[in-house]
C-alpha beads as a LAMMPS data file, in Angstrom:
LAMMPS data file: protein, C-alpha beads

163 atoms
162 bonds

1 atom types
1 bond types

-500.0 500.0 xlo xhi
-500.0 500.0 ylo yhi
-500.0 500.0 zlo zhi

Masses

1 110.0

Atoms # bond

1 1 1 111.173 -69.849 198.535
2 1 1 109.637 -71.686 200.776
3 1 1 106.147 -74.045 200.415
4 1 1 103.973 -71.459 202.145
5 1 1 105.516 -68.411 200.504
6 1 1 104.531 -70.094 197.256
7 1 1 101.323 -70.670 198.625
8 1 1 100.607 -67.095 199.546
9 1 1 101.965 -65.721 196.337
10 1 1 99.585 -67.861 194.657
11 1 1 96.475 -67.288 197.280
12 1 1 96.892 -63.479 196.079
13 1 1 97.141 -64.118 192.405
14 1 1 93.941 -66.355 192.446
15 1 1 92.748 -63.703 194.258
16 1 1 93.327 -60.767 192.146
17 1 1 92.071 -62.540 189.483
18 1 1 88.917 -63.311 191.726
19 1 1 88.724 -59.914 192.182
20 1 1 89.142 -58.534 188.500
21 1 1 86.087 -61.605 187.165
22 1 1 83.476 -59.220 189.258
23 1 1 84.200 -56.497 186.908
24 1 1 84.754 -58.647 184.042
25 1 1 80.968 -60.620 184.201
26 1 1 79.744 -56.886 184.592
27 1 1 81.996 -55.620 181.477
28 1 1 80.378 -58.035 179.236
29 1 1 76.797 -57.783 180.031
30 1 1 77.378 -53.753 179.870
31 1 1 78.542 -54.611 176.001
32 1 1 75.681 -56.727 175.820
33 1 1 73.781 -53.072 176.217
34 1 1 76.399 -51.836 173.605
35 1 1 74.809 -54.379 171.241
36 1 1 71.257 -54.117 172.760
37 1 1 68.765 -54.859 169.181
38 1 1 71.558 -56.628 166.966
39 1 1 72.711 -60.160 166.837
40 1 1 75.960 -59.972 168.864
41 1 1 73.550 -58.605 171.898
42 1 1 72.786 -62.221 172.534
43 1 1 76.303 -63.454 172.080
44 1 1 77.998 -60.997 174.600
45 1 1 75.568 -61.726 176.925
46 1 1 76.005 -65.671 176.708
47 1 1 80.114 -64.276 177.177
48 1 1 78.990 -62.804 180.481
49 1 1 77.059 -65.937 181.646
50 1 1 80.363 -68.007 180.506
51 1 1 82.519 -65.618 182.457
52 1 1 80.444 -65.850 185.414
53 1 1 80.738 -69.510 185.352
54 1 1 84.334 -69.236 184.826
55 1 1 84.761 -67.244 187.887
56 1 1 82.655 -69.732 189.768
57 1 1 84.927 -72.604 188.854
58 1 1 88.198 -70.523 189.878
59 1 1 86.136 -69.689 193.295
60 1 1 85.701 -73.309 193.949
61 1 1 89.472 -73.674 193.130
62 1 1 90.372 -71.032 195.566
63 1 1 88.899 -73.054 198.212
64 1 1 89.427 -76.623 197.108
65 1 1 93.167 -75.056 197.626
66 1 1 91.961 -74.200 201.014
67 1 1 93.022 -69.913 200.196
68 1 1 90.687 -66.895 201.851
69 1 1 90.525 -64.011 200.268
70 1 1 91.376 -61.093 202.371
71 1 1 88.738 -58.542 204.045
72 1 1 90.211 -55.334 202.101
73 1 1 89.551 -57.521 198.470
74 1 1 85.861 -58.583 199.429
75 1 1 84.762 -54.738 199.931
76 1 1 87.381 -53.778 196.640
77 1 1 85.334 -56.786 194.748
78 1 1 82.108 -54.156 195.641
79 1 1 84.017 -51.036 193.880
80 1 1 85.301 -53.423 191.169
81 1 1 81.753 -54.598 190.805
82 1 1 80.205 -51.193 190.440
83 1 1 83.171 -49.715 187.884
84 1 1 82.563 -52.705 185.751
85 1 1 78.805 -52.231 185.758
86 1 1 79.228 -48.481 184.385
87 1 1 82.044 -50.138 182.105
88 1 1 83.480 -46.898 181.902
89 1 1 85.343 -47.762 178.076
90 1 1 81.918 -46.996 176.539
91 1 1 79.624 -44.969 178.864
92 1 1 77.661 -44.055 176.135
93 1 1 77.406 -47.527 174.951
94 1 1 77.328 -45.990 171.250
95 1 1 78.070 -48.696 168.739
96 1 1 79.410 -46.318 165.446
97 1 1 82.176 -45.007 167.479
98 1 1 85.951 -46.018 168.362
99 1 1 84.855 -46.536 172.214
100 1 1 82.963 -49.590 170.879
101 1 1 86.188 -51.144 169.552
102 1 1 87.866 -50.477 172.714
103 1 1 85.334 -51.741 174.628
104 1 1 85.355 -54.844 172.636
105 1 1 89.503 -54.831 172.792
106 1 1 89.674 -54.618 176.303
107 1 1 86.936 -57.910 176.851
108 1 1 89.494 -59.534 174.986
109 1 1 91.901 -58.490 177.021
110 1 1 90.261 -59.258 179.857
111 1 1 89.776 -62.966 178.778
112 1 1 93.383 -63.131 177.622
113 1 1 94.346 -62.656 180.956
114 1 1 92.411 -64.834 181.959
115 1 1 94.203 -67.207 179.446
116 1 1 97.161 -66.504 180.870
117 1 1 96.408 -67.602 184.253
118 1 1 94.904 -71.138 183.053
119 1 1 98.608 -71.303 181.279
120 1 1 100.406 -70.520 184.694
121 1 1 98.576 -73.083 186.210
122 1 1 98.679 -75.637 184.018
123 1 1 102.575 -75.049 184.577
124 1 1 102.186 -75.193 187.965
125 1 1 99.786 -78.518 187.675
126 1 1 102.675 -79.883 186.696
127 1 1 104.209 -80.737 190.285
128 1 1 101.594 -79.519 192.370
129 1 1 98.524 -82.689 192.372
130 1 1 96.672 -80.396 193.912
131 1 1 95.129 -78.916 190.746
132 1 1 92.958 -80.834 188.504
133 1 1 94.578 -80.880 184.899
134 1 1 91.590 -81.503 183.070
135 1 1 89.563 -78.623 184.335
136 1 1 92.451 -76.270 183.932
137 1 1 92.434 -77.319 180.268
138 1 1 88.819 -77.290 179.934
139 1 1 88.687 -73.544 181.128
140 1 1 91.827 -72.885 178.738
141 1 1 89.906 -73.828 175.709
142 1 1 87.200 -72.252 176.832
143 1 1 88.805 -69.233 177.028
144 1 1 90.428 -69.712 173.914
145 1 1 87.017 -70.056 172.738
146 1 1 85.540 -66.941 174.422
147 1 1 88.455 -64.760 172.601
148 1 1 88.110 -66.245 169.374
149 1 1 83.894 -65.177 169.607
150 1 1 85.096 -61.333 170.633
151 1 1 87.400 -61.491 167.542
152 1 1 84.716 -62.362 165.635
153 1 1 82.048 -59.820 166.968
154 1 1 85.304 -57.177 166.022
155 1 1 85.380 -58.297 162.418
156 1 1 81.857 -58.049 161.903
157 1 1 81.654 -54.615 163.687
158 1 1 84.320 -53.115 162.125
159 1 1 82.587 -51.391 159.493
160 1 1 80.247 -49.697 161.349
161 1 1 82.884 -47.769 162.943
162 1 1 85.419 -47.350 160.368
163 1 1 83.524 -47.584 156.996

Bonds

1 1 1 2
2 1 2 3
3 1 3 4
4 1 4 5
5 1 5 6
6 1 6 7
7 1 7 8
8 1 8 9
9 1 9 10
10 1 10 11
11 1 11 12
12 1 12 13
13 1 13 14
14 1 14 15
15 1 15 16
16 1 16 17
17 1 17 18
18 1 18 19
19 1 19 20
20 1 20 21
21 1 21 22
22 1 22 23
23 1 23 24
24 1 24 25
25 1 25 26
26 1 26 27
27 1 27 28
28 1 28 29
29 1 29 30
30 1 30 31
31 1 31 32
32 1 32 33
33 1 33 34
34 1 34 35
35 1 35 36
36 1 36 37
37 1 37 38
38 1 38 39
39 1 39 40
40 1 40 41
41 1 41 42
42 1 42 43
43 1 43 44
44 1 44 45
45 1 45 46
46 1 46 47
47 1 47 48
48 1 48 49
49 1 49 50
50 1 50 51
51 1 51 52
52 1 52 53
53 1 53 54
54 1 54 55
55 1 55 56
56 1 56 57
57 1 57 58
58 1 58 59
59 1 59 60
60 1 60 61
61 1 61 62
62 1 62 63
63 1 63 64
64 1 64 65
65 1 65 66
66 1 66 67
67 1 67 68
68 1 68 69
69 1 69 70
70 1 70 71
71 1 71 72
72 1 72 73
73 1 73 74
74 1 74 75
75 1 75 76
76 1 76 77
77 1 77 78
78 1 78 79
79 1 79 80
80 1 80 81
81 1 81 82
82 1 82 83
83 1 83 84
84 1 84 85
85 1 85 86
86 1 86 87
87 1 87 88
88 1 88 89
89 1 89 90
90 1 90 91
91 1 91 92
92 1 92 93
93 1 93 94
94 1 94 95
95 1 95 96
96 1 96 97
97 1 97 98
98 1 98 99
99 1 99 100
100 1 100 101
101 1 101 102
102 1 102 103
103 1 103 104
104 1 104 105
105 1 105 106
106 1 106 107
107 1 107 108
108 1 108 109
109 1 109 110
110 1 110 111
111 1 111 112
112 1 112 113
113 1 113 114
114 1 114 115
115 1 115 116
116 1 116 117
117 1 117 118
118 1 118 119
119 1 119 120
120 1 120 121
121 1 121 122
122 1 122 123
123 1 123 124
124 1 124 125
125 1 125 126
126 1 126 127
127 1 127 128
128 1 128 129
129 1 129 130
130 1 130 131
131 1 131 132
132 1 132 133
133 1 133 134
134 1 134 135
135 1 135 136
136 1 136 137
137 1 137 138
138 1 138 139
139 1 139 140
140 1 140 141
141 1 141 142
142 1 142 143
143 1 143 144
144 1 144 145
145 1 145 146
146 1 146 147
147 1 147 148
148 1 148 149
149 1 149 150
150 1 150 151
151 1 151 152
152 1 152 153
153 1 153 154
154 1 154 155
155 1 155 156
156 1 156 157
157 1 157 158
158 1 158 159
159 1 159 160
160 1 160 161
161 1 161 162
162 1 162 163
């Protein structure tokens, strides 16, 4: 493969991931609404601000690597944007019911992705100097981080939905 074939492959993939963040930041403030009057209202939301940032950071990465996104993604990032705003796992946003724990499985989803992105990099850090290692594994732990507070919203939910 050659260097700018790697390059492009990796453009995109930044790029998707781009892409999917919209919907994410919107995902987690729509569980915010889930949680709208208990205590784990004010920790999804401070998950959406931290996924915002996170986004941010891998925008500034995207161009510190000197990558465009393309014209079709920018108006899908608008479609992304408004399906992640409806979050359509939980429509209802009713807390007592089995759509709640999906909703909250696929944020964790979402941010294991994520996860697994920081990982790729990091591995690709590894000959490429272009990448700042310390960021990378700043954003890792906090992702880490970000799962391990779903997890624990989960566990403390559980019982309303389940008994």
């Amino acid at each position: 493969m050659t260097e700018r074939e790697a390059d492009d492959n990796l453009a995109t993939y930044l790029n998707e991931h781009l892409l999917g963040s919209e919907g994410g930041v919107r995902a987690f403030h729509a569980a915010g609404r889930t949680w709208a009057g208990t205590p784990h209202e004010a920790a999804l939301h401070a998950l959406a601000d931290e996924v915002a940032r996170d986004r941010k950071d891998l925008a500034q990465l995207i161009q510190r690597l000197g990558f465009r996104p393309a014209g079709w993604k920018r108006a899908l990032t608008l479609a992304v944007s408004a399906v992640g705003a409806a979050n359509p796992v939980n429509l209802l946003r009713l807390r007592r019911s089995s759509m709640a724990q999906l909703e909250l499985d696929v944020l964790t989803g979402m941010v294991r992705a994520k996860l697994s992105m920081w990982d790729a990099l990091l591995e690709v850090a590894e000959h490429d100097r272009r990448f700042d290692v310390r960021m990378l594994e700043a954003l890792k732990l906090r992702a880490e981080q970000q799962i391990a507070e779903l997890q624990r919203i989960s566990r403390e939910t559980a019982h309303e939905r389940f008994g």
